[in-house]
Phi, psi and omega in degrees: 000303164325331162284290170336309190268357156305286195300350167261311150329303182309291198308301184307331187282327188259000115351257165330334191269319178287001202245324190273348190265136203265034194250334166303140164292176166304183175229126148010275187266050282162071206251111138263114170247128194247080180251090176281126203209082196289069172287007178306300172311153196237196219292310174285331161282319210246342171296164186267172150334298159246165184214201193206101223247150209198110210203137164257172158188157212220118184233187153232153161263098214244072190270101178288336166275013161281140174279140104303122184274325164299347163265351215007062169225161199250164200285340174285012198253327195257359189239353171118318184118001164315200205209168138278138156293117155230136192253169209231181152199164173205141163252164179188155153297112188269118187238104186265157172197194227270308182231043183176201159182146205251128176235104199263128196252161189237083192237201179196113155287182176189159169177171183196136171238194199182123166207101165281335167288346175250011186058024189252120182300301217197138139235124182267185193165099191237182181191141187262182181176127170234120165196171179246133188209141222225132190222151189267063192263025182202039150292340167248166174304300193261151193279086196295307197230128156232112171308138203203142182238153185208128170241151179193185162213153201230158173228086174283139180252126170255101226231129176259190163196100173248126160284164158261179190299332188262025165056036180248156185269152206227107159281149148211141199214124191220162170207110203278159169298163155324125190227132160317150166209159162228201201201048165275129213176191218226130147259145178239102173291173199220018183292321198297330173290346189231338185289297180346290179316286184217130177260024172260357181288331203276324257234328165234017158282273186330300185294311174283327184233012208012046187286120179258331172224114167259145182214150165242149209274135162205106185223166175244113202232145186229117187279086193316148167316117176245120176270108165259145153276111174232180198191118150242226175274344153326269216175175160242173180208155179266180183197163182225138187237028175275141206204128174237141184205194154232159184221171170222167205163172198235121157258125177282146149246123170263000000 
C-alpha cells in the first residue's frame, strides 16, 4: 500500500512539475499568449496605455442655406423642414492618461433624402472625417457617464437629382472642402446591461477580445459654414453646406 502510493505521489508531482514548467520552447505550431489582466481592479486602474475605439452612428443633416441651382430654392424651402439621415462609423487610436483621454478617430458617413412632391429624385450625401476627441472618462473609478468635446474637419460630396420644369431629371454634384466641425455630448456606459444578464459576459468580453466598454453615444454635432461655387450647363450658384443637429450612436472601447 505504502509503494503504491509512493509511485502515484511521484507521477503527480512530476505531472505538476512538467504542466508549470515554462523554460522548455514552444513547439512549431504552437502559440503562446500571455495576456496579463488584474480583473480585481476597477476601470481607471486597470486600463493600459492605449486603446482602441470602434463606434456607428446616426444623426441628421440639415444644410439650410444650401441653394439648388436646379430648383432655385434653398433645401429648407424644398424638403419640408426634413433632413438628410445620415449614418457614420469611426474607427480611432485611443491614448489614455491620468484625467482622460485623447482619441484620433477616421471616419465616414452616407445618406439620402427623396421629395417627390418637391420635385426633388434623390440627395445623396456621402462625407469623409478626421478627428480629435478628448473624454473625462476617469472622473469616476467606473466610466458611468463620460462627458467629451470632439473637433474636426470633413469633406462632403453632394450629388442631386431634380426635375425641371419638363420633368427631365437634372444631375448635380458639388463637392466641398475640408471644413470645420465639432462635437459634443455624453457616453453613457451599458456594461450594467450585459452584467444583468450574465455577470461573467463583460469579464469575457475583456478576457477574449478585450472589450472594455460599451457606451451609448448622445451628442450635438455642427458642420462649419462651407462657401461653394458650383456650376453646369443651368448656371451658377453660390451654396453653403453648414448643418446643426442631434445624433445618437454605440461606441466599442478596446
Amino acid at each position: 500500500m505504502k509503494k503504491k502510493f509512493i509511485i502515484i505521489a511521484t507521477l503527480f508531482l512530476g505531472g505538476a512539475a512538467r504542466a508549470q514548467d515554462y523554460s522548455q520552447p514552444a513547439e512549431v505550431d504552437e502559440v503562446v499568449v500571455e495576456r496579463p489582466l488584474d480583473l480585481t481592479k476597477n476601470y481607471r486602474d486597470r486600463r493600459s496605455r492605449f486603446g482602441l475605439l470602434a463606434a456607428v452612428n446616426y444623426e441628421r443633416f440639415s444644410p439650410d442655406n444650401y441653394v439648388s441651382i436646379n430648383l432655385n430654392k434653398s433645401f429648407k424651402e424644398f424638403s419640408g423642414e426634413s433632413s438628410v439621415p445620415l449614418v457614420s462609423g469611426d474607427l480611432g487610436l485611443k491614448i489614455n492618461f491620468e484625467v482622460g483621454s485623447l482619441s484620433l478617430l477616421a471616419g465616414y458617413a452616407s445618406g439620402q433624402f427623396e421629395n417627390d412632391s418637391a420635385n426633388v429624385y434623390s440627395i445623396t450625401t456621402n462625407m469623409l472625417r478626421l478627428s480629435a476627441n478628448l473624454a473625462l472618462d476617469t472622473l469616476m473609478e467606473e466610466p458611468w457617464v463620460v462627458p467629451y468635446g470632439q473637433v474636426g474637419v470633413h469633406q462632403l460630396n453632394w450629388t442631386e437629382k431634380s426635375y425641371d420644369n419638363a420633368n427631365n431629371i437634372i444631375n448635380q454634384s458639388v463637392t466641398a472642402p475640408w471644413t470645420l466641425n465639432y462635437k459634443v455630448g455624453a457616453l453613457i456606459q451599458l456594461n450594467w446591461v450585459e452584467d444583468s444578464i450574465d455577470p461573467q459576459t463583460h469579464i469575457n468580453g475583456l478576457q477574449s477580445s478585450g472589450l472594455e466598454n460599451t457606451y451609448l453615444d448622445i451628442f450635438y454635432q455642427h458642420y462649419g459654414t462651407t462657401d461653394v461655387t458650383s456650376e453646369n450647363e443651368i448656371g451658377t450658384v453660390s451654396t453653403d453646406f453648414e448643418s446643426s443637429n442631434f445624433g445618437v450612436g454605440l461606441k466599442l472601447e478596446f
